[in-house]
C-alpha atoms as an extended CHARMM CRD file, in Angstrom:
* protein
*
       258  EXT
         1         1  UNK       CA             15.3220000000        4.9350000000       13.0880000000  PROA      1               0.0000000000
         2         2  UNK       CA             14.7580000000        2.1030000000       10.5830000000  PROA      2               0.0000000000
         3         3  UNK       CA             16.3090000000        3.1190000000        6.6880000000  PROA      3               0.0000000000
         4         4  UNK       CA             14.4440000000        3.8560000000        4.2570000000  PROA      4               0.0000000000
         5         5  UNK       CA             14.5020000000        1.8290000000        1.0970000000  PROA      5               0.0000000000
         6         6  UNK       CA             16.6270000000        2.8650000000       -2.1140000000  PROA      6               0.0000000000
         7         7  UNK       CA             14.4580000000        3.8950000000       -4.8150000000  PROA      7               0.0000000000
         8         8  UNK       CA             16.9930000000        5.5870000000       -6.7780000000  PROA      8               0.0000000000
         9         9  UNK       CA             16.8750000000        2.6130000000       -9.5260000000  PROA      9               0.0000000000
        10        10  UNK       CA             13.4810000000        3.6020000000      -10.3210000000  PROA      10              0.0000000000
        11        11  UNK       CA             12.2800000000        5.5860000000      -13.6830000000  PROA      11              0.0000000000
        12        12  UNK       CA              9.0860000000        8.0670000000      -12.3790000000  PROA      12              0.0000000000
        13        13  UNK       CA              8.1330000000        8.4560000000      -15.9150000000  PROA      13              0.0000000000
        14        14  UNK       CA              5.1470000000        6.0840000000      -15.3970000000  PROA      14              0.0000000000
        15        15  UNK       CA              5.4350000000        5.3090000000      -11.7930000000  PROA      15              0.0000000000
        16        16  UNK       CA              4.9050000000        7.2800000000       -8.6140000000  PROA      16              0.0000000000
        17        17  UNK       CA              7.6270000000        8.4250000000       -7.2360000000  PROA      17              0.0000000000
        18        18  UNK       CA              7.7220000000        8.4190000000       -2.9870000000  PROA      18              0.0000000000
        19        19  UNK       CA              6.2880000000       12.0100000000       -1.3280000000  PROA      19              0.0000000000
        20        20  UNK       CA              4.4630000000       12.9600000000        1.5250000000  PROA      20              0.0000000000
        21        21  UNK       CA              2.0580000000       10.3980000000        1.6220000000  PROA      21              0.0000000000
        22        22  UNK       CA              4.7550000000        7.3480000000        1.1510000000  PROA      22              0.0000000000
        23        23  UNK       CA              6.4150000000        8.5850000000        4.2680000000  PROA      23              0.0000000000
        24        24  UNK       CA              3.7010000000        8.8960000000        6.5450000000  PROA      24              0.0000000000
        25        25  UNK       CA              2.8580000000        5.2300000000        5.8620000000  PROA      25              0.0000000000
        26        26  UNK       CA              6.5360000000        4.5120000000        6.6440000000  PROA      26              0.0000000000
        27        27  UNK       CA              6.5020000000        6.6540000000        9.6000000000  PROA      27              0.0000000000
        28        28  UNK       CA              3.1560000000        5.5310000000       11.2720000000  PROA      28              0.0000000000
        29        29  UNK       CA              4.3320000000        1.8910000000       10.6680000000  PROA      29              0.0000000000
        30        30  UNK       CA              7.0070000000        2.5260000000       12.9650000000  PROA      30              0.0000000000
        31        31  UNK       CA              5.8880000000        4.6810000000       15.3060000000  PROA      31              0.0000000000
        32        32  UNK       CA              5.8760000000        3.0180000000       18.9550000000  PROA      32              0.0000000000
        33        33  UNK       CA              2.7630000000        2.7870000000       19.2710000000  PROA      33              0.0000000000
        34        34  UNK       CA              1.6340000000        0.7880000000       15.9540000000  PROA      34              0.0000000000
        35        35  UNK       CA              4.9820000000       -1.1820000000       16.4010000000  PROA      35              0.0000000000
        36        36  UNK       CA              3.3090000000       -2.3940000000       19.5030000000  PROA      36              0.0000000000
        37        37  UNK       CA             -0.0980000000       -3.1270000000       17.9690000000  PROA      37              0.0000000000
        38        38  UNK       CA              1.0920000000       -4.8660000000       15.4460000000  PROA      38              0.0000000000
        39        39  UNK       CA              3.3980000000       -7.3250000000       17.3650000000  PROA      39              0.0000000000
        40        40  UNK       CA              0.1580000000       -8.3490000000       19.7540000000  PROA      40              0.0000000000
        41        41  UNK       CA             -2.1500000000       -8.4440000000       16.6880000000  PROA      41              0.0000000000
        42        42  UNK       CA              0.4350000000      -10.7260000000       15.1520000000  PROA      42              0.0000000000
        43        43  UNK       CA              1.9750000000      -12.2190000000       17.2300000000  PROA      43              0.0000000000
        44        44  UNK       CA              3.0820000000      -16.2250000000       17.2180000000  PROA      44              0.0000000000
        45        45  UNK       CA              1.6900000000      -16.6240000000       20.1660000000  PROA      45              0.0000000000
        46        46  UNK       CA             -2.1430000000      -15.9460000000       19.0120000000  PROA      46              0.0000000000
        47        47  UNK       CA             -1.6230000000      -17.6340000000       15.6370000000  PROA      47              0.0000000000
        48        48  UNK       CA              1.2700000000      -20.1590000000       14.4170000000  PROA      48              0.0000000000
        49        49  UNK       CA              0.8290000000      -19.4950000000       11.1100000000  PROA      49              0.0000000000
        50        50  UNK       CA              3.1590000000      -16.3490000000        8.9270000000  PROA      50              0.0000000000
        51        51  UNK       CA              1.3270000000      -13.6720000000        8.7580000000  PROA      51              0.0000000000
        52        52  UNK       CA              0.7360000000      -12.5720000000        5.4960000000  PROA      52              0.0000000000
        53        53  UNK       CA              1.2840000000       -9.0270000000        4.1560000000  PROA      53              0.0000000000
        54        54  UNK       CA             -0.3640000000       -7.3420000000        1.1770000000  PROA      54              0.0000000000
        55        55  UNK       CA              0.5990000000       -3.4740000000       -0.3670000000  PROA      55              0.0000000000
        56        56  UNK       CA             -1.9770000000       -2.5980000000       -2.8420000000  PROA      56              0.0000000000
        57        57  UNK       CA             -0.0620000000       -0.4770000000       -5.2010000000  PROA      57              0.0000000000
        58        58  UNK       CA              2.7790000000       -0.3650000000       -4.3400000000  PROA      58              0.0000000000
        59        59  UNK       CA              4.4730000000        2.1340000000       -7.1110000000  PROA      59              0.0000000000
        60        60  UNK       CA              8.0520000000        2.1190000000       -6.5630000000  PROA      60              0.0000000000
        61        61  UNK       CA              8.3220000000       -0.9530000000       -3.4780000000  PROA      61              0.0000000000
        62        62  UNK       CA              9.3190000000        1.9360000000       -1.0660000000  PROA      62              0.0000000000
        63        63  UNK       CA              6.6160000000        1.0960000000        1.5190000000  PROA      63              0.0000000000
        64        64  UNK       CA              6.5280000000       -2.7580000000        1.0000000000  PROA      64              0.0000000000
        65        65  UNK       CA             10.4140000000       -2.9050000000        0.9310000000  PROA      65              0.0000000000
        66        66  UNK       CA             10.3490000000       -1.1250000000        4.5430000000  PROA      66              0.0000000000
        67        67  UNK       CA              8.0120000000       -3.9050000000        5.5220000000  PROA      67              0.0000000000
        68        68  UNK       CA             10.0150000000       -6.6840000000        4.5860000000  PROA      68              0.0000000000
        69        69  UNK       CA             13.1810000000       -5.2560000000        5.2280000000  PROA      69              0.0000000000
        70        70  UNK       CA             12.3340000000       -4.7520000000        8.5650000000  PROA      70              0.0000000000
        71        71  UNK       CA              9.4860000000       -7.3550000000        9.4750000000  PROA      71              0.0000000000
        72        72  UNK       CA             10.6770000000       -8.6760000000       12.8350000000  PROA      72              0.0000000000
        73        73  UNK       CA             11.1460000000       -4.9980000000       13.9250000000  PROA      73              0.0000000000
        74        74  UNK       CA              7.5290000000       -3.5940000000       12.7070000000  PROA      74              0.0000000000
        75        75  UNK       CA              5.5800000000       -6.9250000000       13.3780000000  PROA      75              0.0000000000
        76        76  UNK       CA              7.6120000000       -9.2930000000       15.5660000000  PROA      76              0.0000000000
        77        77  UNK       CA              7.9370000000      -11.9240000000       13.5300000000  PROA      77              0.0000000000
        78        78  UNK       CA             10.8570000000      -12.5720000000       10.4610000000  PROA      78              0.0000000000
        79        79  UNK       CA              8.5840000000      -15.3570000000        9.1870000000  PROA      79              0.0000000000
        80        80  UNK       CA              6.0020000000      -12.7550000000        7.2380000000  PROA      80              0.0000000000
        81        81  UNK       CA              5.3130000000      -13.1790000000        3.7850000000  PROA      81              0.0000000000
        82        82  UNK       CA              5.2910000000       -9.5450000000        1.6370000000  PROA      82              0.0000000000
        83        83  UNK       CA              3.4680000000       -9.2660000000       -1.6920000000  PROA      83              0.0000000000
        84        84  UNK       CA              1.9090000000       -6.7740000000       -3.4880000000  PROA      84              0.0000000000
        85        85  UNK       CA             -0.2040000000       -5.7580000000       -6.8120000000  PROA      85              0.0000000000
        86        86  UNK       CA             -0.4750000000       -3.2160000000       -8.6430000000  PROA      86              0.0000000000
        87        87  UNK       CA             -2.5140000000       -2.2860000000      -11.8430000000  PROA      87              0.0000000000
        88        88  UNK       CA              0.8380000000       -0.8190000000      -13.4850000000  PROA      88              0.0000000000
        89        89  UNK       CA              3.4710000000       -3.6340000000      -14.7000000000  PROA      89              0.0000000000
        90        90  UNK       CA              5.7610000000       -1.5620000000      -14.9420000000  PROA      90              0.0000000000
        91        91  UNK       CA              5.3610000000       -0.4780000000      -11.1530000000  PROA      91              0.0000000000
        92        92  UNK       CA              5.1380000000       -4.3410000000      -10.8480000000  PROA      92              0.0000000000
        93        93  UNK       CA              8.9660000000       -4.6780000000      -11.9340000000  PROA      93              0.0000000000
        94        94  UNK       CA             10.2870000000       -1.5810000000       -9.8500000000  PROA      94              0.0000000000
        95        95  UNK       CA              8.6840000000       -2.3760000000       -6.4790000000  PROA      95              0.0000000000
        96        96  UNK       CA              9.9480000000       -6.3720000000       -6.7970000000  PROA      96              0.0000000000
        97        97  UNK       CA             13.6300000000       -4.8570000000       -7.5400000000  PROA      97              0.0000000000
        98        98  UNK       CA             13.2420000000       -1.9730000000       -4.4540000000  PROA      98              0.0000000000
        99        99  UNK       CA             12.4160000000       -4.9030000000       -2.0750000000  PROA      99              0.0000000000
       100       100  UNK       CA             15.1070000000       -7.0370000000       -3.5520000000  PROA      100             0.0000000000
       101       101  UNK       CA             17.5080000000       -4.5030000000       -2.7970000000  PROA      101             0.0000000000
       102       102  UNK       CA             16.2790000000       -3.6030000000        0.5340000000  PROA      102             0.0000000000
       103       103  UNK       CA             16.7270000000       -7.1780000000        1.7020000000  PROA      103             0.0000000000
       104       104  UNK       CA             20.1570000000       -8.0050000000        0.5800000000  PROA      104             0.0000000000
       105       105  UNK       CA             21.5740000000       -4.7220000000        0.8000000000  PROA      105             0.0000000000
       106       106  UNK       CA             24.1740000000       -4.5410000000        4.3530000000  PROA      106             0.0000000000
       107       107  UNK       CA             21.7280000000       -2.6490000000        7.5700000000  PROA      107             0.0000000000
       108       108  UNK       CA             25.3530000000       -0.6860000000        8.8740000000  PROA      108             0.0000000000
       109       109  UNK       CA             25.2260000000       -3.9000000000       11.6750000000  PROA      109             0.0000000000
       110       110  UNK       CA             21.5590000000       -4.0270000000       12.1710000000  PROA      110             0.0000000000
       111       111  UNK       CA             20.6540000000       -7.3350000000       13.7220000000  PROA      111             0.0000000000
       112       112  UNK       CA             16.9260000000       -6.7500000000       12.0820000000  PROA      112             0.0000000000
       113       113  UNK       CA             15.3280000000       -9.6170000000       10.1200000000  PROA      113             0.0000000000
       114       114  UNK       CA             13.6290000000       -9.4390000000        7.0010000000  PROA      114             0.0000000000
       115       115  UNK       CA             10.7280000000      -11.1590000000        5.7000000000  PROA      115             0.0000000000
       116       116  UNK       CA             10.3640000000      -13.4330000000        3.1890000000  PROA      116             0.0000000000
       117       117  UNK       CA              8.9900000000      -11.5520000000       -0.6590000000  PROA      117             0.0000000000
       118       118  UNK       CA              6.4860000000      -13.3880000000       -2.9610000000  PROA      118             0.0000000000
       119       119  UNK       CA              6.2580000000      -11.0930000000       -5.7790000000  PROA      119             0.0000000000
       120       120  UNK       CA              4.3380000000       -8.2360000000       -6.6240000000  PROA      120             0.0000000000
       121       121  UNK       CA              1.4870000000       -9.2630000000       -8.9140000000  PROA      121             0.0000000000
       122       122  UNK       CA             -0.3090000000       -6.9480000000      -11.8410000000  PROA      122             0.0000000000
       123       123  UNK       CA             -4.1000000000       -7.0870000000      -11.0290000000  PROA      123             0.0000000000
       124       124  UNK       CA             -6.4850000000       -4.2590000000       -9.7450000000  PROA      124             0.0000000000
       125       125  UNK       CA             -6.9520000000       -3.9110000000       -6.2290000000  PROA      125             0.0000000000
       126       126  UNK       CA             -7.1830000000       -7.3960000000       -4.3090000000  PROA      126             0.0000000000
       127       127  UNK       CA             -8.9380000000       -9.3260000000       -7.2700000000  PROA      127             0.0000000000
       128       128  UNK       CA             -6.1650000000      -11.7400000000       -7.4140000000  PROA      128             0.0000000000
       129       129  UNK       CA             -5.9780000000      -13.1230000000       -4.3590000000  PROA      129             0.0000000000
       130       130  UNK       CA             -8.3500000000      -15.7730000000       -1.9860000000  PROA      130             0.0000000000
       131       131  UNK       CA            -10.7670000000      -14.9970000000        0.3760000000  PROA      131             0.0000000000
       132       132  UNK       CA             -9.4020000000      -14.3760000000        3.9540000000  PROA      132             0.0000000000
       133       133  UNK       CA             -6.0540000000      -14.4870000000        3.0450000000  PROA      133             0.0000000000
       134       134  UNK       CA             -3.9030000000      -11.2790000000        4.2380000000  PROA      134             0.0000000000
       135       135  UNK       CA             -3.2320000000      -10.2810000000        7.5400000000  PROA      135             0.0000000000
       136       136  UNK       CA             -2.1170000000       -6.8510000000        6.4540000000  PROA      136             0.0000000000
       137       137  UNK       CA             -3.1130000000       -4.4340000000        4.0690000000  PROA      137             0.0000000000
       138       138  UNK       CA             -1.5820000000       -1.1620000000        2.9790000000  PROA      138             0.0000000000
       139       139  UNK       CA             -3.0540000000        0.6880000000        0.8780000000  PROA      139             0.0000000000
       140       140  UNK       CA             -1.5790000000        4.1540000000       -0.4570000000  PROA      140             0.0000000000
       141       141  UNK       CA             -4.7350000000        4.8120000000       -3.0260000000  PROA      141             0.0000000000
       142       142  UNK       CA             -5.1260000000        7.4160000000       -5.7190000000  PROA      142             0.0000000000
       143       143  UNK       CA             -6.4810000000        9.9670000000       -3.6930000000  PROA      143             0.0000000000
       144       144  UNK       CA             -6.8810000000       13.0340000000       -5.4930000000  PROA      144             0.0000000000
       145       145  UNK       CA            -10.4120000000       14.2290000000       -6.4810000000  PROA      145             0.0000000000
       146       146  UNK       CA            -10.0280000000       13.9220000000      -10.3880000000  PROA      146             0.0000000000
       147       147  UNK       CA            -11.5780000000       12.2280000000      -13.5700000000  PROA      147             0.0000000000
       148       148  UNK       CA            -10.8530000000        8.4220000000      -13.8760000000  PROA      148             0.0000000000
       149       149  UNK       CA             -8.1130000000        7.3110000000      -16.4110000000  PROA      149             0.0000000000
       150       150  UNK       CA             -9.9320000000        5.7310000000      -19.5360000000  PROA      150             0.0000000000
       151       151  UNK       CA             -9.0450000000        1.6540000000      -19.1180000000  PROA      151             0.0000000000
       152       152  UNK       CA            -10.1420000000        1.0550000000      -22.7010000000  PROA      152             0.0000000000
       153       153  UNK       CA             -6.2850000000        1.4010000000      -23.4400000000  PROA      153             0.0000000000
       154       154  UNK       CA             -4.7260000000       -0.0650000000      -20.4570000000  PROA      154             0.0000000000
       155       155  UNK       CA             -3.6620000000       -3.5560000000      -21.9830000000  PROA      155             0.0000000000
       156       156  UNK       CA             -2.0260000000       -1.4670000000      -23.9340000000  PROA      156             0.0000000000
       157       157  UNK       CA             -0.3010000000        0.9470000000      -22.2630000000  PROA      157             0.0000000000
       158       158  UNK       CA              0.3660000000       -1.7710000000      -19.7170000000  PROA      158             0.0000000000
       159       159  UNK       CA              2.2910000000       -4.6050000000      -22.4240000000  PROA      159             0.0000000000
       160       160  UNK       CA              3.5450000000       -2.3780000000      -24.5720000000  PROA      160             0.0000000000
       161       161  UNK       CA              6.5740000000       -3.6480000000      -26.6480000000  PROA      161             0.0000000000
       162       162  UNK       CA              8.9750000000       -2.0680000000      -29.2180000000  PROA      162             0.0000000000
       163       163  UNK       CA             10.1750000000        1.4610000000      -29.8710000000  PROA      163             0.0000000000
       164       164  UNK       CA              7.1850000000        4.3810000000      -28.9210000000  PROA      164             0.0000000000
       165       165  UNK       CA              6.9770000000        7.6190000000      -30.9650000000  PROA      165             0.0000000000
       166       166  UNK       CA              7.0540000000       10.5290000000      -28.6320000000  PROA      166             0.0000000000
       167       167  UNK       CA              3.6070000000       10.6640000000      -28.5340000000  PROA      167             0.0000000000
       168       168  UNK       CA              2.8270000000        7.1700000000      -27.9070000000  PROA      168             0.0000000000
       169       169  UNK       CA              5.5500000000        7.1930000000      -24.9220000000  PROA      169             0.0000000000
       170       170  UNK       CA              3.5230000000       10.5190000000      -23.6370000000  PROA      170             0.0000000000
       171       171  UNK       CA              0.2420000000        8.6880000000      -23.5190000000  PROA      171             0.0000000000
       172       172  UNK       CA              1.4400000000        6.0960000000      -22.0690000000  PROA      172             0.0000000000
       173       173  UNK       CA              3.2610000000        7.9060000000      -19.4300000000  PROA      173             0.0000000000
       174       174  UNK       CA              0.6830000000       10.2140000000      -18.5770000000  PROA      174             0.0000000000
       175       175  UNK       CA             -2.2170000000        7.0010000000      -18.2950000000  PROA      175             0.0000000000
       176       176  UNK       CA             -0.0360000000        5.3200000000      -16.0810000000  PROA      176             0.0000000000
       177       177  UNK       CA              0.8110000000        8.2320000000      -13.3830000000  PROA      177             0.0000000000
       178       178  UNK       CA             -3.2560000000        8.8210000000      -14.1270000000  PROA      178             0.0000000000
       179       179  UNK       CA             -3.4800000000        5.4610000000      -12.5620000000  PROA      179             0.0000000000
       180       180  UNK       CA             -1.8180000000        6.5180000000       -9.4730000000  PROA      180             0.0000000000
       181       181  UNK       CA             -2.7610000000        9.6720000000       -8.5090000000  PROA      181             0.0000000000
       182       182  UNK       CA             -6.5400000000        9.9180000000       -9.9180000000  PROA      182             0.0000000000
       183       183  UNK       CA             -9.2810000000        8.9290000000       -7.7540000000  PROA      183             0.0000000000
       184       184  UNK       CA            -12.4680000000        9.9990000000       -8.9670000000  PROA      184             0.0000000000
       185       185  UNK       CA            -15.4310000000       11.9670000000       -7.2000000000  PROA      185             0.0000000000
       186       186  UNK       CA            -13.6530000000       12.8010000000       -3.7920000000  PROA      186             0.0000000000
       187       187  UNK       CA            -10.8650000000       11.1980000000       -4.6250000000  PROA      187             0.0000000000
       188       188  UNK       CA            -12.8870000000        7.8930000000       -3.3900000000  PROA      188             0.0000000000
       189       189  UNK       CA            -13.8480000000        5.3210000000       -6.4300000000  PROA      189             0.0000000000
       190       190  UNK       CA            -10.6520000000        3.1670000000       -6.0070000000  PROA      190             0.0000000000
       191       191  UNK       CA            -10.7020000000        3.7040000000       -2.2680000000  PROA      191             0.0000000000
       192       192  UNK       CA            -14.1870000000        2.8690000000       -1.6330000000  PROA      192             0.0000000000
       193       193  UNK       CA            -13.5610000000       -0.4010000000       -4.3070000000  PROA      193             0.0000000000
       194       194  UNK       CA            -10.7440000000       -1.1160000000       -1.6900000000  PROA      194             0.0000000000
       195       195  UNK       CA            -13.0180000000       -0.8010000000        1.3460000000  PROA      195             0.0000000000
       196       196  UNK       CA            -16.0780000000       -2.5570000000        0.2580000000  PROA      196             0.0000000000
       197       197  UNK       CA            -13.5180000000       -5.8520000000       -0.1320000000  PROA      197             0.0000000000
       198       198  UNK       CA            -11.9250000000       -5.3550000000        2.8980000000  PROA      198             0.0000000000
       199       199  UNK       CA            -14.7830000000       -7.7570000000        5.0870000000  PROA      199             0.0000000000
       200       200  UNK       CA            -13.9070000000      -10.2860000000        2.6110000000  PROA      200             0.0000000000
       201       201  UNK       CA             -9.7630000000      -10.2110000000        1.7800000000  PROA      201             0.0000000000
       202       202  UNK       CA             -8.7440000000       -9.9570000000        5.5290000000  PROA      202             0.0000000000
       203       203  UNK       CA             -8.6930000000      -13.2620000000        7.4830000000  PROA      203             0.0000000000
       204       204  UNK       CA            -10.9160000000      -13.0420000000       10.2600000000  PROA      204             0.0000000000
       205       205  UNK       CA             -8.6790000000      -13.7660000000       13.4970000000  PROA      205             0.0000000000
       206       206  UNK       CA             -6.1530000000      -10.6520000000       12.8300000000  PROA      206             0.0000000000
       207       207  UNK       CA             -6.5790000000       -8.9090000000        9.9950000000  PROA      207             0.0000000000
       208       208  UNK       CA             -5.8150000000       -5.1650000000       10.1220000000  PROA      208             0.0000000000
       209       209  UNK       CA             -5.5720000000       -2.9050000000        6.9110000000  PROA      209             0.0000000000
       210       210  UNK       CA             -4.2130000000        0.9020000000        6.5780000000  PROA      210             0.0000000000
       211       211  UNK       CA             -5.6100000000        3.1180000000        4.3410000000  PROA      211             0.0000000000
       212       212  UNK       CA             -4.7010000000        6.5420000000        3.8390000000  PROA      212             0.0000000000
       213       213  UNK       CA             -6.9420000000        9.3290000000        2.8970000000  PROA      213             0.0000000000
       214       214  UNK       CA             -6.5470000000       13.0740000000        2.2820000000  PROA      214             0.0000000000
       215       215  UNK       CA             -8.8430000000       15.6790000000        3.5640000000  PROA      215             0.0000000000
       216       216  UNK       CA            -11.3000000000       15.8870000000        1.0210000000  PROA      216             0.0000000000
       217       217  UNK       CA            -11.5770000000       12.1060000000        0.8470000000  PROA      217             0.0000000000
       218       218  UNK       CA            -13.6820000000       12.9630000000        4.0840000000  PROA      218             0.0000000000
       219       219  UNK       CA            -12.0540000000       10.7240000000        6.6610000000  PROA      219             0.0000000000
       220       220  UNK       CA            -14.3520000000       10.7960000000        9.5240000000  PROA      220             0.0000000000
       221       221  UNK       CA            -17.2450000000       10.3290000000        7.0960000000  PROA      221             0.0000000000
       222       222  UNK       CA            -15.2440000000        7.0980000000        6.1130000000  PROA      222             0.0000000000
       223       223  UNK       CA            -14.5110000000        5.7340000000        9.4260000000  PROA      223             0.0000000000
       224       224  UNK       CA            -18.3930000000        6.3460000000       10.3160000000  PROA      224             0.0000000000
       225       225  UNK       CA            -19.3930000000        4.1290000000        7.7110000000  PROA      225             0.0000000000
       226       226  UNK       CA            -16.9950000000        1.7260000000        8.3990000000  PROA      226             0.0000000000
       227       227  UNK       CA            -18.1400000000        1.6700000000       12.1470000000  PROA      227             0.0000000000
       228       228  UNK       CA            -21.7990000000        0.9620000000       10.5910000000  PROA      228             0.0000000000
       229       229  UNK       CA            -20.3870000000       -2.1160000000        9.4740000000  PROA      229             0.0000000000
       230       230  UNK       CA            -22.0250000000       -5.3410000000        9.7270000000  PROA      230             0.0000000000
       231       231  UNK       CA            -20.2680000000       -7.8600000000       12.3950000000  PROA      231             0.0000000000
       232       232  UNK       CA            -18.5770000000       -4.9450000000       14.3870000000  PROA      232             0.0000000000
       233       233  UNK       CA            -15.6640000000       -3.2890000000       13.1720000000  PROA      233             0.0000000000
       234       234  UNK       CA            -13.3520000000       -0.4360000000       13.8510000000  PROA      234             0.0000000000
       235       235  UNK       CA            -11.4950000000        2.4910000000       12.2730000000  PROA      235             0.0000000000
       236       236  UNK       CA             -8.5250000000        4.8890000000       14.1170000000  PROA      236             0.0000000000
       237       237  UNK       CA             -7.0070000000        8.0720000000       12.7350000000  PROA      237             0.0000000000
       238       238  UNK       CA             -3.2100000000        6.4720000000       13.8060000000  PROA      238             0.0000000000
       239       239  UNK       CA             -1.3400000000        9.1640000000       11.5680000000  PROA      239             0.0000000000
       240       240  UNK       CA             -1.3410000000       12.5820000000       10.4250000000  PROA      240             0.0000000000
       241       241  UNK       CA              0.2250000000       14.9100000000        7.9110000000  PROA      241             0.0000000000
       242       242  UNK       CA              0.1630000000       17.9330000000        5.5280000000  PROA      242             0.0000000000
       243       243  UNK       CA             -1.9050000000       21.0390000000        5.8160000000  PROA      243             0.0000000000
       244       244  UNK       CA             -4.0410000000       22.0330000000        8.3890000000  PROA      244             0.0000000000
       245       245  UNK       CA             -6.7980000000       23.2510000000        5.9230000000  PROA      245             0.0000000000
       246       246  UNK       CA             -7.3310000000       22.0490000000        2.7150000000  PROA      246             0.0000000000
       247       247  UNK       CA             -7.2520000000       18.4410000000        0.6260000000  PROA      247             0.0000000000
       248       248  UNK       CA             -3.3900000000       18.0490000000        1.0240000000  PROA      248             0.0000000000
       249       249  UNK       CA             -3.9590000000       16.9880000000        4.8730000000  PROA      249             0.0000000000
       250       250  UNK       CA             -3.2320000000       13.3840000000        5.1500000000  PROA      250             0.0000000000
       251       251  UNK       CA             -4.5460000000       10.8770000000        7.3070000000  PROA      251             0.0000000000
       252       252  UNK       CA             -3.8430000000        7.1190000000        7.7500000000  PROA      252             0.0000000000
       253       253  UNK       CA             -6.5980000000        5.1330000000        9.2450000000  PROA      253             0.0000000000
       254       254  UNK       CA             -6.4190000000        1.7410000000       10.6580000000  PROA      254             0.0000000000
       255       255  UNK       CA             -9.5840000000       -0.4480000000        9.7210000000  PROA      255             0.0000000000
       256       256  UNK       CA             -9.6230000000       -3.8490000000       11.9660000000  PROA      256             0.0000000000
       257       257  UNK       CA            -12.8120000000       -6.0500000000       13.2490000000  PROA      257             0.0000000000
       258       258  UNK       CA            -13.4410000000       -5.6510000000       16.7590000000  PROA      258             0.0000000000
């Protein structure tokens, strides 16, 4: 079994701290069977080029510090680039030092190679980044079926400098873990932002995105549609979690081209 990044540095006051959902990403990522898919997809031997590998929001690094930490063990290949973005700076920050740690921190003898970080960059959803250009997506989205935050404050919230009141640190706070929790009607306005870019951000040869969904995100409605799409494409239910009834189930669904 692969660690688990160290998130202990991290202050959950305005971030999200790992649950349920974080793990199942870690623990479909390296399950045998996506292990395997992931090594043919990207392999050297289909393209010469390091693959590239995005998290969108990735809160506290957890699940892009397991990717890099462990890149030749989850996708075959040490030479992987890792980057992420996420609308929270202060998320920014934690994730960059959880994958920091992850990489030069001993493995107890593990031979395993890491990949090589970028940076994790503060921008909403894949907006900063060219056409084409990631091999891998994660995506761990705000999921649950609630009002929007208000983003009239978010510059903000999101540079804020200086000593806060008590108030102004509450508000602040409770915007930011708004940011990663609240998704909207069905929990879907972020997610379906994230999906309609998906034809465009993945490169065309191998790129592969995960996306995880809770029940009342209506998964198999999702993967329909994605099906439906325009130039062939697929979408897998590759991991499962939570409740058998209710919104808590989780599901992780793999979204590739054909």
């Amino acid at each position: 079994m692969l660690p688990t990044p160290d998130t202990s540095h991290v202050s959950y006051d305005h971030i999200y701290e790992p649950a349920e959902d974080s793990y199942l990403l870690l623990d479909t990522l390296s399950a045998p069977t996506e292990i395997q898919y992931l090594h043919n997809r990207l392999s050297s031997d289909q393209n010469n080029a390091a693959p590239v590998i995005l998290e969108v929001g990735p809160g506290s690094g957890v699940v892009l510090a397991f990717l890099t930490a462990h890149a030749k063990s989850l996708l075959g290949r040490s030479d992987a680039l890792t980057l992420g973005c996420d609308i929270n700076s202060y998320a920014c920050k934690a994730a960059s030092e959880t994958v920091h740690r992850a990489v030069v921190e001993p493995r107890n003898g593990s031979t395993d190679s890491h990949g090589l970080f970028l940076d994790v960059l503060n921008g909403d959803v894949t907006s900063c980044f060219l056409p084409h250009s990631i091999d891998l997506l994660v995506f761990n989205p705000p999921y649950v079926p609630s009002e929007l935050p208000d983003l009239d404050k978010h510059n903000q919230y999101n540079t804020v400098t200086g000593k806060l009141t008590s108030t102004q640190a509450f508000e602040r706070d409770s915007h930011m873990l708004a940011l990663s929790y609240a998704g909207g009607v069905d929990g879907m306005e972020i997610t379906n932002c994230l999906l309609n870019q998906l034809p465009t951000i993945l490169s065309e040869d191998r790129g592969v995105a995960y996306v995880l969904l809770c029940a009342q995100n209506k998964p198999e409605q999702v993967k329909a549609r994605i099906r439906n799409w325009h130039g062939g494409w697929l979408a897998e239910t590759v991991g499962e979690s939570g409740k058998k009834a209710g919104w808590e189930k989780l599901s992780i669904i793999r979204i590739c081209k054909a």
